[in-house]
N, C-alpha and C positions, 0 to 999 in steps of 0.2 A: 397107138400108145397113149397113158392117159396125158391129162396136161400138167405141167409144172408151175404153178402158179404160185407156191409155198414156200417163199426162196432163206434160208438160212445163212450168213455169213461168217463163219469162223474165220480171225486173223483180219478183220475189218478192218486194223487202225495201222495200217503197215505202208509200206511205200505204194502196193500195188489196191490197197484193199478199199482206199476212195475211191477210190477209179469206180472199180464195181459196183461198192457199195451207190453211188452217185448215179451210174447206169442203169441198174435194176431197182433202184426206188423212186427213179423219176418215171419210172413206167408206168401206169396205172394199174396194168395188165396180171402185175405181182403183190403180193403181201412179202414183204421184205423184214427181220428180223436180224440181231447179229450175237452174236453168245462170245462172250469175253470172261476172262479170269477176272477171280474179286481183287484180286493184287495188280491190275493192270493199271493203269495211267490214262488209258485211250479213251477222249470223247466221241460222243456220237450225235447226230443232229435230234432236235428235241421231238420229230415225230418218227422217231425209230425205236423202235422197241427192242433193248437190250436183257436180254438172260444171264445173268450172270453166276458162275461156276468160282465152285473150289479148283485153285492153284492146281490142282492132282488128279481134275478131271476126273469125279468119279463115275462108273456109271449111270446111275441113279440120276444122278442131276443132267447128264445128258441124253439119257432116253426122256427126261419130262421136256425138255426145251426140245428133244426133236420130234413130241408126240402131234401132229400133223402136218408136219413140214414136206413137202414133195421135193426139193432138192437143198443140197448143202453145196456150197461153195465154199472148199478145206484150204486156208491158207496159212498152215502153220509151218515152222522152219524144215527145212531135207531131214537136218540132221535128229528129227524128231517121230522114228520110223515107228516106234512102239506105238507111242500115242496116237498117228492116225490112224494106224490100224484100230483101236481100238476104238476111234472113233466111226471106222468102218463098219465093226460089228456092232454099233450101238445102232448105227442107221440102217441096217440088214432087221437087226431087233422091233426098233421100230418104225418097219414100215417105208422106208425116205426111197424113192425111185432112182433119185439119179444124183450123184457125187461127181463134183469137179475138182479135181485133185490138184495139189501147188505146182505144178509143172512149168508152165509161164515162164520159158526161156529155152535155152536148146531143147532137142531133140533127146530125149535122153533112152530113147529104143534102138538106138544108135548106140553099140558098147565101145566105138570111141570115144564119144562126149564123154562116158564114164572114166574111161583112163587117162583122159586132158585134165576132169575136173573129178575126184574120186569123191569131192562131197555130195556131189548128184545121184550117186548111187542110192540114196534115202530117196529122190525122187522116184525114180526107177524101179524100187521095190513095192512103194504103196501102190504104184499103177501097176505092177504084175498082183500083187495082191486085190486090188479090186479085180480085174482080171480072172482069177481062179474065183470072185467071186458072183459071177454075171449069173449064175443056174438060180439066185438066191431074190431075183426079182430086184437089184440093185444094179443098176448101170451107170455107167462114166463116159465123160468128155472131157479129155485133156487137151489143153490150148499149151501150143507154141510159136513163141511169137519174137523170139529170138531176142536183142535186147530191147528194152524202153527209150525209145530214143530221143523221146524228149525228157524223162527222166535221167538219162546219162549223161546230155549235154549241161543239165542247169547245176549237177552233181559235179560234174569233171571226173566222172566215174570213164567215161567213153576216152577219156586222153585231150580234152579241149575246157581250157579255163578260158570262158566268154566276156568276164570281168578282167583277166587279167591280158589277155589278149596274148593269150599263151597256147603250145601244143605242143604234146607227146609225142614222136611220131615210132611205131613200133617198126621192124626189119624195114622191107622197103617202101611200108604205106599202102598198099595195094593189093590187100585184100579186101573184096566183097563183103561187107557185115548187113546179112538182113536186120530189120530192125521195128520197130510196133511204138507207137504211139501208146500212154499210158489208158487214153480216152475209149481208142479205138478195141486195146483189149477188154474193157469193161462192157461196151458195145458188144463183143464179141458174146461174152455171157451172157447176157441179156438174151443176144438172139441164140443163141443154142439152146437155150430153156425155153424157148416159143419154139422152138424144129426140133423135138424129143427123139423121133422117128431119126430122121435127118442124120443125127449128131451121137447116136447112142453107140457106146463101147468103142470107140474110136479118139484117135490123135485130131485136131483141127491146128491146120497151120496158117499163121498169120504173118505178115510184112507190108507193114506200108513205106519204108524206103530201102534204100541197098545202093551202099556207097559205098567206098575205100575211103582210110584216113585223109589218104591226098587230094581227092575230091571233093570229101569234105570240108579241108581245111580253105580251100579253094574258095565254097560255098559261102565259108564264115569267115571270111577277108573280106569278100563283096558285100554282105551281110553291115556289115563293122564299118562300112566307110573305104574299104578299098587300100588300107595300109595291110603292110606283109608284118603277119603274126611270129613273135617268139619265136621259134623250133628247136626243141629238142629231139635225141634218138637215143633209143634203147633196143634190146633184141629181146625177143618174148623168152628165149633161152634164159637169159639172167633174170627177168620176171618170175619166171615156172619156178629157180630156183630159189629167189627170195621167198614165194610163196611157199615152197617145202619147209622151208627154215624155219617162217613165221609156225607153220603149222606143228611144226616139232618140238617148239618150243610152248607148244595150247595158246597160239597167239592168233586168232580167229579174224584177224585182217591179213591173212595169208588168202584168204578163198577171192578175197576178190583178183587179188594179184593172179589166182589159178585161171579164172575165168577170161580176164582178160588176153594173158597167155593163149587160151585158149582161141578166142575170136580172131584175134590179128597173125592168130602163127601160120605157119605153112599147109599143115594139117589139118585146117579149120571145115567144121562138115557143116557145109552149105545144104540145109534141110529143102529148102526151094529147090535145087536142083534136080530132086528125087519125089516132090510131094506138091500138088496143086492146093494153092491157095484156095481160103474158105469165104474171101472177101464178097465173091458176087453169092455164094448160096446163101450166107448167111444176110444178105441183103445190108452190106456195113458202108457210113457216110465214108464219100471218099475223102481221103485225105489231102492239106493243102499242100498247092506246089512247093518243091524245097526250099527257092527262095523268099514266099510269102510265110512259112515257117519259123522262117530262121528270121526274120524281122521282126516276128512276135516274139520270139524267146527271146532276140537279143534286148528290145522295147519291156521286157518284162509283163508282153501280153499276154502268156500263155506259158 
């Protein structure tokens, strides 16, 4: 399979999109590029070469930015099903070997993940849609990597406020949440664009921890100096349901409510249990002990 050395970024400026970007342009190994809308806001470092597109994404201006590009990395929102496609068929048009699609979180070939969280289903279709498109000399690597765990901790997206010395604790705490370092998934792309062969038309699954909230919380007491944290509780049942609400009302801070629903409830589809990790084929740094972790986030090293 040829090499991928022509790496494109769509959605570079986003929570997950430094990560990558950071990854694949410190390689030598790549020509890195990243294509952003003219109305965006997002910077980029001064030797990165940005393309920049009309709002509306026409084609024209995305067949010239993808005119020798050997892979894209598509990180634009779920609920934006039209336009990857269409950015699919521009990179079928010209030429681009291999597409990595926004997946970067459950399992979503899993069609419970879809009825936990029904805005994943826009992830879901672009990867059946590359899929129906593999005969066309265009292949895919979709990364799952369950959530950001260092990202959800500094957020208090994951249910842990580290400044306030607070926790969420959902039903009884004691679910399993695999979980990816921001660093490690941008690693991840790097090396699956060096293993073409390796990585082509398939899911890669990724987790560098897996803890329950109670274990965690455990973690980040010891972390913190050893005092017992705040606790709260709530049930993922009243969650799912604030999130339908938000959503019914076009209040788009309902999806996170769904998602987390989703992680901590009873139901939750542990993709590790069913799928071998990509960590040693892809040759990825291993990640620090929990404890030397959790002193960098709380230290604000990392």
């Amino acid at each position: 399979m040829a090499e991928l050395k022509n790496v494109l970024i769509i959605g570079a400026g986003g929570n997950l999109g430094p990560s990558i970007l950071e990854a694949v342009s410190s390689d030598s190994y790549f020509t890195v590029s990243v294509l952003s809308r003219k109305g965006s806001s997002s910077t980029f470092p001064s030797n990165i070469k940005v393309h920049r597109v009309d709002d509306s994404y026409p084609e024209e201006e995305l067949l010239t930015a993808f005119k020798g590009q050997d892979a894209i990395v598509l990180l634009l929102p779920p609920n934006e099903v039209e336009l990857q496609k269409r950015v699919v068929d521009a990179a079928i048009k010209a030429g681009v070997k291999r597409l990595v699609p926004g997946e970067f979180g459950g399992d979503t070939s899993n069609q419970k993940v879809i009825e936990q969280v029904p805005v994943f289903k826009g992830k879901q279709e672009v990867t059946k849609y590359l899929q129906s498109k593999e005969d066309t000399g265009l292949s895919w690597t979709a990364v799952i990597n369950g959530a950001f765990f260092d990202w959800g901790l500094k957020t208090t997206f994951l249910g842990f406020d580290i400044g306030a010395r607070k926790a969420t604790i959902y039903n009884d705490g004691n679910v399993p949440l695999p979980s990816t370092l921001l660093s490690t998934v941008g690693a991840a792309v790097a090396s699956l664009l060096k293993h073409p062969s390796l990585t082509a038309n398939k899911n890669i699954y990724l987790s560098d921890y897996k803890f329950t909230q109670n274990e965690l919380l455990a973690e980040l007491e010891k972390a913190t100096g050893g005092d017992k944290w705040e606790v709260s509780h709530r049930t993922t049942d009243e969650l799912r349901a604030t999130g339908y609400e938000k959503l019914g009302k076009h209040d788009y801070s309902g999806i996170p409510d769904l998602i987390i629903a989703s992680v901590y409830g009873p139901d939750f589809v542990d993709y590790t249990a069913d799928h071998e990790l990509a960590h040693e084929q892809l040759e990825l740094p291993k990640s620090d002990p929990i404890d030397v972790l959790l002193k960098k986030i709380v230290n604000g090293e990392k």
